[in-house]
N, C-alpha and C positions, 0 to 999 in steps of 0.2 A: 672448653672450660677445664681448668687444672684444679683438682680437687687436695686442698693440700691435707696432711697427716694429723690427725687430731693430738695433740701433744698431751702426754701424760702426765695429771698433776704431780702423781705420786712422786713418777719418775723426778720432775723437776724438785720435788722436796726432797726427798732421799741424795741428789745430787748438792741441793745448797746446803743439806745436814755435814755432808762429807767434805766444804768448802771450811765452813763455820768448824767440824770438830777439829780438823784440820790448824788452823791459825791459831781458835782457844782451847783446845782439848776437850775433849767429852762434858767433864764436869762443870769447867766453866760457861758453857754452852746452854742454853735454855731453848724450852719448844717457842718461845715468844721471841726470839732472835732470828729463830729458823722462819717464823712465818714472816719475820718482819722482811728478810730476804725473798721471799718469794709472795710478797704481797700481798697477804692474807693477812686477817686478824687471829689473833691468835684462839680463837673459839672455833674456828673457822678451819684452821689447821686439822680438826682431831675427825672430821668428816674423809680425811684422806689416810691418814695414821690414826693407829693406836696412843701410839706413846714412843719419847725419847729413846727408849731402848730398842723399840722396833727397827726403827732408823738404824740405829749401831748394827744392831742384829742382819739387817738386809746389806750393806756396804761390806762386813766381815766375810759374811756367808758366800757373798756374790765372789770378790775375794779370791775366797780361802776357794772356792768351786772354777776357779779360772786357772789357779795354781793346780789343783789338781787334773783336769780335762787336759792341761798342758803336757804335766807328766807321765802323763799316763800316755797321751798320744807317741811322745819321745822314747819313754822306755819301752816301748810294742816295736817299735821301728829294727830292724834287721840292719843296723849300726856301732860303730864302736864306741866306747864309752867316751871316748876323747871328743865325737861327733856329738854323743848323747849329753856331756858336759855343756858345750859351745853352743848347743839348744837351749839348757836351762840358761844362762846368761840373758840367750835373746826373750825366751820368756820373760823372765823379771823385766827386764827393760821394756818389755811387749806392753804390758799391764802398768809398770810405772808411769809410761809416757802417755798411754791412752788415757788414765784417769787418774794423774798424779795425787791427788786427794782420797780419794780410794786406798791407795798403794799406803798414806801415811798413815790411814786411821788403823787399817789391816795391821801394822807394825806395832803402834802407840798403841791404839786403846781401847783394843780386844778384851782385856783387862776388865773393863767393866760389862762387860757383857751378861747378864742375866743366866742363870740355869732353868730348865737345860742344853738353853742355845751355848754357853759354854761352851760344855762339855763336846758337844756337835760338832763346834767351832776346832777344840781341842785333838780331838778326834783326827779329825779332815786335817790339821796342821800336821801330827805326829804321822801320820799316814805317807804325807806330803816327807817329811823328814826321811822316813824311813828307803823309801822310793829314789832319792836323792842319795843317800850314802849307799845306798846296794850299787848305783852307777857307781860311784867312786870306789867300793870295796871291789868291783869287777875289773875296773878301770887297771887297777893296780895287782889283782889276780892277772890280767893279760900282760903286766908288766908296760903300760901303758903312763902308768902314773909310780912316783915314787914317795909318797909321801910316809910319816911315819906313822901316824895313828888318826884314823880315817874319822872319829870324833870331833878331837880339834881339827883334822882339814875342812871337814863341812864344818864348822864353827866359823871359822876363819873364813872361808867361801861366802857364806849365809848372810856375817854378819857384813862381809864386802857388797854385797850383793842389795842388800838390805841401806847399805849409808848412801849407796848410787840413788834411791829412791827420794833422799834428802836434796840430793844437788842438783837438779833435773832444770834447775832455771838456769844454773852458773854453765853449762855443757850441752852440746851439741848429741845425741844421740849416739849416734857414729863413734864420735870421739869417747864416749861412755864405754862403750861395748866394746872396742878396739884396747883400749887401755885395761878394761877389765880381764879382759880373755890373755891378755898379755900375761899382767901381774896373774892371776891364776894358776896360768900354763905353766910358769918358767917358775911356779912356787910348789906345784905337788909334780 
């Protein structure tokens, strides 16, 4: 007898929150949409969640703590920056394509996110920022990269990085991270 895995309500709500903020954005989004996707009534929903924010809040969080476990793993690594670069790339793509709706809401509408999960939020993001330009200010200390002012290069990077998570239907993976690593490379 195969005993299969009790499936997570929450889980599945938190996932249809992230489908729904996803298509309509946060605001336009109701807890009575979210149940209606996961086939609950919506009185019925609040026995698993708090509230609509919670949702944002646990999708950002989970998130923004992927992006960090990543870089952290990366920048520890006894590698060059040009190596430690061509890791963050596969990150983002790592996390875009595993839960392309996740990756959107993370980008769009963290924004609304309640204090003082914000600030948390904020936090773990700028953290995340900082961690990423120390590879590229090293990158370019070893003469590895040539860029002019390592601000706009992660800017430009980031925000590259960040539009791949929009096109994830129109492109193949492969062909994502291949043309990214290109334009990248051959730009700082």
């Amino acid at each position: 007898m195969r005993i299969k895995p009790k499936i997570d309500r929450k889980r599945i709500i938190i996932m249809a929150a992230a489908d729904l903020f996803r298509e309509k954005g946060y605001n336009a989004s109701s807890v009575r949409d979210i149940a209606a996707m996961v086939g609950l009534e919506p009185s019925s929903i609040y026995s698993h969640i708090k509230s609509k924010e919670e949702l944002l809040a646990e999708i950002c969080l989970e998130t923004a703590n992927k992006f960090m476990l990543g870089i952290n793993i990366i920048s520890k690594q006894d590698i060059s920056a040009k190596k430690m670069l061509k890791l963050l790339v596969s990150l983002h793509l790592d996390i875009a394509f595993e839960n392309p709706s996740f990756a959107i809401v993370y980008i769009d509408e963290w924004r609304y996110l309640p204090e003082p999960i914000l600030s948390e939020f904020l936090n773990l993001r700028k953290d995340y920022d900082k961690k990423f330009k120390k590879i590229l200010t090293d990158g370019k200390s070893d003469g590895k990269f040539s860029f002019l002012n390592s601000d706009i290069a992660f800017n430009i990077i980031i925000k590259t990085l960040n539009w791949s998570f929009t096109n994830l239907k129109k492109f193949r993976r492969e062909e994502v991270e291949e043309e990214l690593n290109h334009l990248i490379f051959n730009g700082i």
